[in-house]
C-alpha positions as a Markdown table, in Angstrom:
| # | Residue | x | y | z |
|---|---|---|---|---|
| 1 | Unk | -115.8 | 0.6 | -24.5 |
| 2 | Unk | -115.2 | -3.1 | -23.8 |
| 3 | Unk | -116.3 | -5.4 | -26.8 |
| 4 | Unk | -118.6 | -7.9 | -24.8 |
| 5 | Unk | -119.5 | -5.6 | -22.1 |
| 6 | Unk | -121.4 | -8.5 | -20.4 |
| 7 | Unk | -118.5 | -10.6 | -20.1 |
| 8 | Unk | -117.2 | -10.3 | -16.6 |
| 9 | Unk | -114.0 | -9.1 | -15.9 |
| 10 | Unk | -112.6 | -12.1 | -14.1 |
| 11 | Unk | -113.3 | -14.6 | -16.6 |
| 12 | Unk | -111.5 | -13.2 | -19.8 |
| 13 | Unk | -108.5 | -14.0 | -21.1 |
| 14 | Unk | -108.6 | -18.2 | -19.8 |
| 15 | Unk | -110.4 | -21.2 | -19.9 |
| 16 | Unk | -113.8 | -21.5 | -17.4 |
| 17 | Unk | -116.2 | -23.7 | -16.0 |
| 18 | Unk | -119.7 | -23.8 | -16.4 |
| 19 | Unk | -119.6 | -23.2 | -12.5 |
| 20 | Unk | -117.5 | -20.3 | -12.4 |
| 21 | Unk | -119.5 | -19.0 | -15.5 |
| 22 | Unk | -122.9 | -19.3 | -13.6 |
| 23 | Unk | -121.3 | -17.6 | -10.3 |
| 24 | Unk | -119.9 | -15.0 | -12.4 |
| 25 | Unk | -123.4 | -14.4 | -14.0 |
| 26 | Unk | -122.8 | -15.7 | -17.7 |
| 27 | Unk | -126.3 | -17.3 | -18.1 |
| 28 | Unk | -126.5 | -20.4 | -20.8 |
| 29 | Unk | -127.6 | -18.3 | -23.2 |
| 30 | Unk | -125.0 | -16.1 | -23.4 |
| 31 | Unk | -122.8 | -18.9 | -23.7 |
| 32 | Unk | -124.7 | -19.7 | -26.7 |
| 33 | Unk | -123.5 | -16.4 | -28.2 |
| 34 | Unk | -121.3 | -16.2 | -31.0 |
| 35 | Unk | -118.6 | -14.0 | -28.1 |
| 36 | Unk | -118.4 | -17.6 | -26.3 |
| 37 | Unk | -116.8 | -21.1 | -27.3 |
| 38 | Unk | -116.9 | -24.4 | -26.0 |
| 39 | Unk | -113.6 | -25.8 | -25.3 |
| 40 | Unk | -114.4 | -28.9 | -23.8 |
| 41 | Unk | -117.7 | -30.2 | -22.4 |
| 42 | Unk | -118.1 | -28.3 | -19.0 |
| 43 | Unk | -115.5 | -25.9 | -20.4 |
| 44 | Unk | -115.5 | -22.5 | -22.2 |
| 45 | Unk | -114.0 | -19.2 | -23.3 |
| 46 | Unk | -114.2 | -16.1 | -24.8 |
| 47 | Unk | -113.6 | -17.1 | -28.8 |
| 48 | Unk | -111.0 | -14.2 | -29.4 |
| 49 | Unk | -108.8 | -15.4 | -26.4 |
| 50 | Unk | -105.9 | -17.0 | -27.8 |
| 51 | Unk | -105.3 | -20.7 | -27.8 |
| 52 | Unk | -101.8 | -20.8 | -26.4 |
| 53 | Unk | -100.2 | -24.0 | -24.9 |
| 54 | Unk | -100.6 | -23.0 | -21.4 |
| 55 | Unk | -104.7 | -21.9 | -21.9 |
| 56 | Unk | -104.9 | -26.0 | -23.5 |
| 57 | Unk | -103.5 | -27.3 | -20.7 |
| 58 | Unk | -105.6 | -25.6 | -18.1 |
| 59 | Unk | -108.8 | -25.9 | -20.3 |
| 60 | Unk | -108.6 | -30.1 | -20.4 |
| 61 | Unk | -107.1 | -29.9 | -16.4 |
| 62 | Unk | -110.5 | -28.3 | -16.1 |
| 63 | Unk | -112.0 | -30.9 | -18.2 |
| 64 | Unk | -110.7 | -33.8 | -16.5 |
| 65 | Unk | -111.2 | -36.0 | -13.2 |
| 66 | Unk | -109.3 | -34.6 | -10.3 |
| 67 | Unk | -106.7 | -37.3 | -10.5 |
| 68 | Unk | -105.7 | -36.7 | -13.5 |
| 69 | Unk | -101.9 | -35.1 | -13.7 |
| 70 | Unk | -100.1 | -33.5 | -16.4 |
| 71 | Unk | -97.9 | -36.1 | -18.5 |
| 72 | Unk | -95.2 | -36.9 | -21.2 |
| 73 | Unk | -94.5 | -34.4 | -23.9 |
| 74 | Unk | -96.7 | -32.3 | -22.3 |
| 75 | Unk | -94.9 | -32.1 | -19.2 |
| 76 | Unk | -91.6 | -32.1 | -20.4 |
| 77 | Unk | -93.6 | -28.9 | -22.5 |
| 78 | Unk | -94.4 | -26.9 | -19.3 |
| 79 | Unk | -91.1 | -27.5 | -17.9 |
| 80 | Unk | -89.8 | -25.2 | -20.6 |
| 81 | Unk | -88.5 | -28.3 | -22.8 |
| 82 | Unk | -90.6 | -27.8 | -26.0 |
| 83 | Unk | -89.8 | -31.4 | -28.0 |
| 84 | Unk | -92.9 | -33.2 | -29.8 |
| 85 | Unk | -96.2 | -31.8 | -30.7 |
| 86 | Unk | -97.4 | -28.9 | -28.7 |
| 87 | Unk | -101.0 | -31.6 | -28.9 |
| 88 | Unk | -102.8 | -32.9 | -28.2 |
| 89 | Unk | -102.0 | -32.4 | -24.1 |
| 90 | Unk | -101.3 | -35.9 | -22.4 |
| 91 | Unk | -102.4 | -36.5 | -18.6 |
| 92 | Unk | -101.8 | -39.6 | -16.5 |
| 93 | Unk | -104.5 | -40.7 | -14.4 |
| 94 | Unk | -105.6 | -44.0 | -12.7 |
| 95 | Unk | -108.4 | -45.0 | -15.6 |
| 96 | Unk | -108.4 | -46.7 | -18.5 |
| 97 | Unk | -106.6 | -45.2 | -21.4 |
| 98 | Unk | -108.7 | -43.2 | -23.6 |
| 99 | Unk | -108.1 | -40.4 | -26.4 |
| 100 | Unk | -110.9 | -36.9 | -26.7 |
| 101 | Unk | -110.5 | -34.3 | -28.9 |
| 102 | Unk | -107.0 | -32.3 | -28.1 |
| 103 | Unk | -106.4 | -34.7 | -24.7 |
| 104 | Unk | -104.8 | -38.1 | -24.5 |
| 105 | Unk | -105.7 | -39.9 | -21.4 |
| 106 | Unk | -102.9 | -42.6 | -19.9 |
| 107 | Unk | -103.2 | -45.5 | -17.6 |
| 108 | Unk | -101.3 | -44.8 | -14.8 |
| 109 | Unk | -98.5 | -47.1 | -14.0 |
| 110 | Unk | -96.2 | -47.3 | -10.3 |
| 111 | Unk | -96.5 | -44.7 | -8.2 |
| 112 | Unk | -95.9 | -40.7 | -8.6 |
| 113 | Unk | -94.6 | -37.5 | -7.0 |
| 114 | Unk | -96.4 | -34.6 | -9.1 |
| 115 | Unk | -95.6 | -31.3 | -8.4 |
| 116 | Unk | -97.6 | -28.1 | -8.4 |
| 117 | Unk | -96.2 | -25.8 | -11.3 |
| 118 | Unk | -98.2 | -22.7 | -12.2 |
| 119 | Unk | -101.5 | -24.2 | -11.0 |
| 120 | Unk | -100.8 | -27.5 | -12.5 |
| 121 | Unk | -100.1 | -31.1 | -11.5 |
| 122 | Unk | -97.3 | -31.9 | -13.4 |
| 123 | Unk | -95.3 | -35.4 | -13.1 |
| 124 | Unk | -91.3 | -34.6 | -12.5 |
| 125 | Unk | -88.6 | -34.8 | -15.2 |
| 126 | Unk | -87.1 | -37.8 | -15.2 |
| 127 | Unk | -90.4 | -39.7 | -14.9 |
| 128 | Unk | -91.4 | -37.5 | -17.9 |
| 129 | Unk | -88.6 | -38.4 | -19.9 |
| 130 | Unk | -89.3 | -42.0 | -19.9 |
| 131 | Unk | -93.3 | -41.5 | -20.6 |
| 132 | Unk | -92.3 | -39.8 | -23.4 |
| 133 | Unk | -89.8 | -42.5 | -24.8 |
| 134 | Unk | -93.0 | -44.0 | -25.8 |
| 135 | Unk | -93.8 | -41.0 | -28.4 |
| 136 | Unk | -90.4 | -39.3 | -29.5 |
| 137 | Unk | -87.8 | -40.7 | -31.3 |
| 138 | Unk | -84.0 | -40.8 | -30.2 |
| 139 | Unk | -83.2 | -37.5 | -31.4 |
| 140 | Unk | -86.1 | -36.3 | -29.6 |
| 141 | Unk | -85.3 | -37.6 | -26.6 |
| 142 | Unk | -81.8 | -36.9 | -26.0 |
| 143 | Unk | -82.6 | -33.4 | -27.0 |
| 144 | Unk | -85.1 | -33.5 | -24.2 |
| 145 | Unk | -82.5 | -34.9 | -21.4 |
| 146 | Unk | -79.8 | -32.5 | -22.8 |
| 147 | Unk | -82.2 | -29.5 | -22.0 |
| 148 | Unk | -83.4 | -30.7 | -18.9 |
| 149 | Unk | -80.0 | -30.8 | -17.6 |
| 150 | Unk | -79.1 | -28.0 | -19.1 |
| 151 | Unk | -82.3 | -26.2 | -17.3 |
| 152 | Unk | -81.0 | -28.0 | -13.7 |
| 153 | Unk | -84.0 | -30.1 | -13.2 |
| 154 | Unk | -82.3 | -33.3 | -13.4 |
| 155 | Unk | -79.0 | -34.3 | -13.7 |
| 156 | Unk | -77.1 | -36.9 | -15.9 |
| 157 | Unk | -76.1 | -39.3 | -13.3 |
| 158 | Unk | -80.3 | -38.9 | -12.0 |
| 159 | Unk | -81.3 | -39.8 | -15.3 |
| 160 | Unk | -79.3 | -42.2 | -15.9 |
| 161 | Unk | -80.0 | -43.5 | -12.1 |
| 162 | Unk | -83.9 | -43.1 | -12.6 |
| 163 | Unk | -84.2 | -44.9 | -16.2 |
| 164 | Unk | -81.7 | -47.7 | -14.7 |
| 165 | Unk | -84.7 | -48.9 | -11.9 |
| 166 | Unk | -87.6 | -47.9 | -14.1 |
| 167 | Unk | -89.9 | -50.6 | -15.1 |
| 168 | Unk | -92.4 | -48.1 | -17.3 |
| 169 | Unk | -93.5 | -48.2 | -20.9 |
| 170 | Unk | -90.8 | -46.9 | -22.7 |
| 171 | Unk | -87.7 | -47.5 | -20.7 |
| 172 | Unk | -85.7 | -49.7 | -23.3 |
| 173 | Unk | -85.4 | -46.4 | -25.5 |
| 174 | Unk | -85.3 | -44.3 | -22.8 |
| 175 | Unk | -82.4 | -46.0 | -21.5 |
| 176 | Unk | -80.7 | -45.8 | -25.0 |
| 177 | Unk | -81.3 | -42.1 | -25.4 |
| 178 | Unk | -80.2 | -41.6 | -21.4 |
| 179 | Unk | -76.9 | -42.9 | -22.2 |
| 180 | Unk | -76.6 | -40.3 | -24.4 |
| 181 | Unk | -77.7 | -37.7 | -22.9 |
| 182 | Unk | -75.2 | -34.4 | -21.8 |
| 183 | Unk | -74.7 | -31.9 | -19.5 |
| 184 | Unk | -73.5 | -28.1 | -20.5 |
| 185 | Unk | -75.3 | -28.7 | -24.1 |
| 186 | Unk | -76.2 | -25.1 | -25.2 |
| 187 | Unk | -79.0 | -26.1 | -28.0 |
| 188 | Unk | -80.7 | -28.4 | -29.5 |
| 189 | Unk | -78.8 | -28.1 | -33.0 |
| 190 | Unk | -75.2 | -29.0 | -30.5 |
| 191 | Unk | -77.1 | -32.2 | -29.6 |
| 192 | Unk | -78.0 | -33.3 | -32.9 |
| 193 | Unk | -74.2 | -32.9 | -34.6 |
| 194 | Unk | -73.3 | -34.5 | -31.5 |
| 195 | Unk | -75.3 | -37.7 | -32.4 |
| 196 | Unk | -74.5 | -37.3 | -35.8 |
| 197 | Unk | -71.0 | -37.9 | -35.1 |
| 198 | Unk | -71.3 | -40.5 | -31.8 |
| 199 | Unk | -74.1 | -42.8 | -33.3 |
| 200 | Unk | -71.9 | -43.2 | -36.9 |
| 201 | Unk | -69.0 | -44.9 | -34.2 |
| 202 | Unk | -67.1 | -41.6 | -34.5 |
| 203 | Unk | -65.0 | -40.8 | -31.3 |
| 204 | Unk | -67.1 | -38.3 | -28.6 |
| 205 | Unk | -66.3 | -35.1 | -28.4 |
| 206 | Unk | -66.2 | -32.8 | -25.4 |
| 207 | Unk | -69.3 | -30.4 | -24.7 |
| 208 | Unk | -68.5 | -27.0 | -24.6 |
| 209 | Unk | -65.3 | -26.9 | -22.9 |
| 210 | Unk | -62.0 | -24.3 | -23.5 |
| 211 | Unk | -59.5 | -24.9 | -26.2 |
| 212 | Unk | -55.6 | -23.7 | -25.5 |
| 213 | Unk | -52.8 | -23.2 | -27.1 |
| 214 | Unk | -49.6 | -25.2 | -26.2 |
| 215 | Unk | -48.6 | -22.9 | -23.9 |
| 216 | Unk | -52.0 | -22.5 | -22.2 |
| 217 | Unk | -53.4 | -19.7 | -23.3 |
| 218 | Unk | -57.2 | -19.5 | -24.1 |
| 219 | Unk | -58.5 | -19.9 | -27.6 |
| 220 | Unk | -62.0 | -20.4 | -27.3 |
| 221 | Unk | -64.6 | -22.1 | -26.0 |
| 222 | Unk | -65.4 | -24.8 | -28.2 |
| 223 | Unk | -68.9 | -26.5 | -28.8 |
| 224 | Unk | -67.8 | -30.0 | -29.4 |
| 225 | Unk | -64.0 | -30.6 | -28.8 |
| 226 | Unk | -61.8 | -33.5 | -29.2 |
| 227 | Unk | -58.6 | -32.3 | -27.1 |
| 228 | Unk | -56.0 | -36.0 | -28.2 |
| 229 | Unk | -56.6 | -34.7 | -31.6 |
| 230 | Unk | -56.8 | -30.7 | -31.7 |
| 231 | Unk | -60.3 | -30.8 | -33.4 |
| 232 | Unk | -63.3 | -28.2 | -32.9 |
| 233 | Unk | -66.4 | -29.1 | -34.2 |
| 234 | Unk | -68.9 | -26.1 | -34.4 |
| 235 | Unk | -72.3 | -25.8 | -35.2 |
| 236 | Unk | -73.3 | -22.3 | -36.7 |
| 237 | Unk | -76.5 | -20.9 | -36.6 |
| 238 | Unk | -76.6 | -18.2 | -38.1 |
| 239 | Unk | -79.5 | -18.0 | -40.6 |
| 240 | Unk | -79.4 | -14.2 | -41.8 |
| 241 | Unk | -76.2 | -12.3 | -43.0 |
| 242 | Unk | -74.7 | -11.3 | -39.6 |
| 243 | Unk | -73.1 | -7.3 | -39.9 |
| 244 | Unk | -69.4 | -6.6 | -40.6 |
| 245 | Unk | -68.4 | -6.5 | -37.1 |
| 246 | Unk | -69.7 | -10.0 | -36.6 |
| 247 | Unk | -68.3 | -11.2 | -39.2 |
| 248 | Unk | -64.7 | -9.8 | -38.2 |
| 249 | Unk | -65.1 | -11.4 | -35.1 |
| 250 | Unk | -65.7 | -15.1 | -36.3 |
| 251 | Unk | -62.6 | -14.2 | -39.0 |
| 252 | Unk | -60.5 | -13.4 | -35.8 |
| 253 | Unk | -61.5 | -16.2 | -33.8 |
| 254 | Unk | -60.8 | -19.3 | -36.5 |
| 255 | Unk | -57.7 | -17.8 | -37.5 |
| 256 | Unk | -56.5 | -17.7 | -33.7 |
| 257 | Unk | -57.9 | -21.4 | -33.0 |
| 258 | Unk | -56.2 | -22.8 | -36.4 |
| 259 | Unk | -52.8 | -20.6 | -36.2 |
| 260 | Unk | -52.4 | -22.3 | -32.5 |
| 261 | Unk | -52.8 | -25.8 | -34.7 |
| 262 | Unk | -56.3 | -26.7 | -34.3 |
| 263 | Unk | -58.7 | -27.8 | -37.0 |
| 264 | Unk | -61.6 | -25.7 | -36.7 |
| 265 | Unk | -64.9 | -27.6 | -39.0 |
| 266 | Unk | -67.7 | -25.4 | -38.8 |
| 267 | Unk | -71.3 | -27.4 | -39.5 |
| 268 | Unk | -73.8 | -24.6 | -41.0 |
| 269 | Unk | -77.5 | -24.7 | -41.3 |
| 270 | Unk | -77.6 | -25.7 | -44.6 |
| 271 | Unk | -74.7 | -28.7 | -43.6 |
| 272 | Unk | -77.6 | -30.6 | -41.7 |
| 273 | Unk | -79.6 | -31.3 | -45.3 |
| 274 | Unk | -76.9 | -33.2 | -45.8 |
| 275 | Unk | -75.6 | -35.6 | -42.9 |
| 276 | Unk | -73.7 | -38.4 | -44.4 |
| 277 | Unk | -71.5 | -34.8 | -46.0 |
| 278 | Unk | -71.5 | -33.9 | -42.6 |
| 279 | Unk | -70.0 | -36.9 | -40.7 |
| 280 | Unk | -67.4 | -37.8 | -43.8 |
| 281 | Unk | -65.8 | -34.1 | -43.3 |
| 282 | Unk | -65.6 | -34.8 | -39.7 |
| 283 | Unk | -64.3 | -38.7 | -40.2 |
| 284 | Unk | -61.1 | -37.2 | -43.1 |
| 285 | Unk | -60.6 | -34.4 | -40.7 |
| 286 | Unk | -60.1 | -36.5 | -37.6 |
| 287 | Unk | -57.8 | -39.1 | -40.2 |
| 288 | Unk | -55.9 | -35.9 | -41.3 |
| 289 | Unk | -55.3 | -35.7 | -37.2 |
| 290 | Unk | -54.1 | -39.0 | -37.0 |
| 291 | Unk | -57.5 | -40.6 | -36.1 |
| 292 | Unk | -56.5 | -44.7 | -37.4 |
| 293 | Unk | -60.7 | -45.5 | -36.4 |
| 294 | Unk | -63.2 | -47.4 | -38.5 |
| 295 | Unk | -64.9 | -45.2 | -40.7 |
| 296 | Unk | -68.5 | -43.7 | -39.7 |
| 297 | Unk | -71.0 | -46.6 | -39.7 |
| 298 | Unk | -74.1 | -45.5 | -40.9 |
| 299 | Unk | -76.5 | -47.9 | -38.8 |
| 300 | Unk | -80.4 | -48.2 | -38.9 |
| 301 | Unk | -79.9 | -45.8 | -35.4 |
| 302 | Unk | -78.0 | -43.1 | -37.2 |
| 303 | Unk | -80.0 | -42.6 | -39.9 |
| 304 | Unk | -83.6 | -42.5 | -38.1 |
| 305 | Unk | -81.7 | -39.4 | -36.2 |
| 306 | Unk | -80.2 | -37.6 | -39.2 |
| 307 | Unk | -83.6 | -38.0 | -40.7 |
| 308 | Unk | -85.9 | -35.0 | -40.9 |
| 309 | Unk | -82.8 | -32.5 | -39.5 |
């Protein structure tokens, strides 16, 4: 037997409106019941349904003036890039700016192009990166434009393009963290070693591309290569013990990149506790290689990124 047999059907399960609630025959005072929550004025729910991202945003959508279109983090959020707090939810719309419980209201600014994405008005990528230069840090916000690209729905040269003519709140750090951003970055953890080692003055490394031997044949595929001076640079992310045959396998694989006369440096879990450790392996292992650089430069920049890693 159902557990709130006078619930209707159609209503469980999401966020509804005192309209749809009347039409569907939930009186007030059942809404008054202890089965039934008020999200937001205007809004409600059963209390046991769960309070995921996606019921949030339709819950203040349904709160919210018609005009009002899904915005910074939280676009970049239901675009599948998850960077920043999950909320409160953040809507552009042509009023005043104004913060409720759970929503953040902002003042539009220029002209838009939302999109309709899973019942939602949702401003694009690249106009969501810059929005949200004025909440995430660097870090943040490369990660965001390396997984955007990485998810095709922008590309570095748009980016880069879009923050170059933009006007908006946020667009001197967005164009900082643009100019950093990279395409074929596999996660989040091969974006932050990579600013590790660019924002110290280190030389750039190649994103995920092959390593060879001398006479061609295929090593590996490398996260972060530098080819001039036979250097992979890895992040591992393993947490757990992996099995034997895993392990075997990882054996193998160094032994083949380093016999061909690579230097393999592997960057661990643990290794991002300790970044300054991290960038001096990589600064004596690129000097072992013949690497005649300054040494990493630890700048204000660098170390707001390797904080909190």
């Amino acid at each position: 037997m159902s557990r709130h047999p006078f619930i209707p059907q159609e209503l469980r399960g999401r966020p509804f409106t005192t309209a749809e609630a009347d039409a569907a025959g939930l009186t007030a005072s059942m809404r008054r019941g202890r089965h039934v929550e008020q999200v937001h004025r205007g809004v409600w729910s059963l209390a046991d349904t769960p309070r995921t991202f996606e019921f949030q945003v339709h819950a203040a959508r349904m709160a919210l003036a018609r005009d009002a279109v899904l915005s910074h983090v939280s676009a970049l959020r239901w675009l599948g890039v998850e960077v920043g707090r999950e909320t409160p939810i953040h809507f552009s719309t042509n009023r005043p700016r104004q913060t409720r419980e759970d929503i953040v209201l902002h003042r539009r600014i220029g002209t838009i192009s939302p999109r309709l994405i899973r019942g939602i008005d949702t401003l694009g990528p690249d106009r969501s990166f810059v929005d949200s230069a004025t909440i995430l840090g660097i870090r943040q916000l490369v990660r965001a434009g390396d997984a955007l690209v990485r998810a095709g729905l922008t590309t570095v040269d748009d980016l880069v393009h879009y923050v170059t003519r933009s006007h908006l709140d946020g667009v001197v750090r967005a164009r900082q963290a643009a100019a950093l951003v990279r395409a074929r970055v596999d996660s989040l953890r091969e974006t932050d070693l990579r600013l590790l080692i660019v924002l110290a003055g280190l030389p750039e490394p190649e994103v995920n591309v092959d390593v060879h031997a001398d006479d061609g044949t295929w090593l590996a595929r490398g996260d972060l290569v530098l080819p001039e001076l036979r250097v992979v640079i890895e992040h591992d992310g393993w947490v757990h013990e992996r099995d034997a045959e895993q392990r075997q396998k990882d054996h193998f694989r160094r032994e083949r990149i380093e016999a061909a006369g690579w230097t393999l440096i592997v960057v661990t879990v643990a290794d991002f506790q300790h970044p300054i450790s991290v960038v001096t392996r990589i600064f004596e292992a690129l000097r072992r290689r013949g690497y005649d650089g300054p040494p990493p430069e630890l700048t204000r920049t660098w170390r707001l990124c390797a904080r909190n890693l």
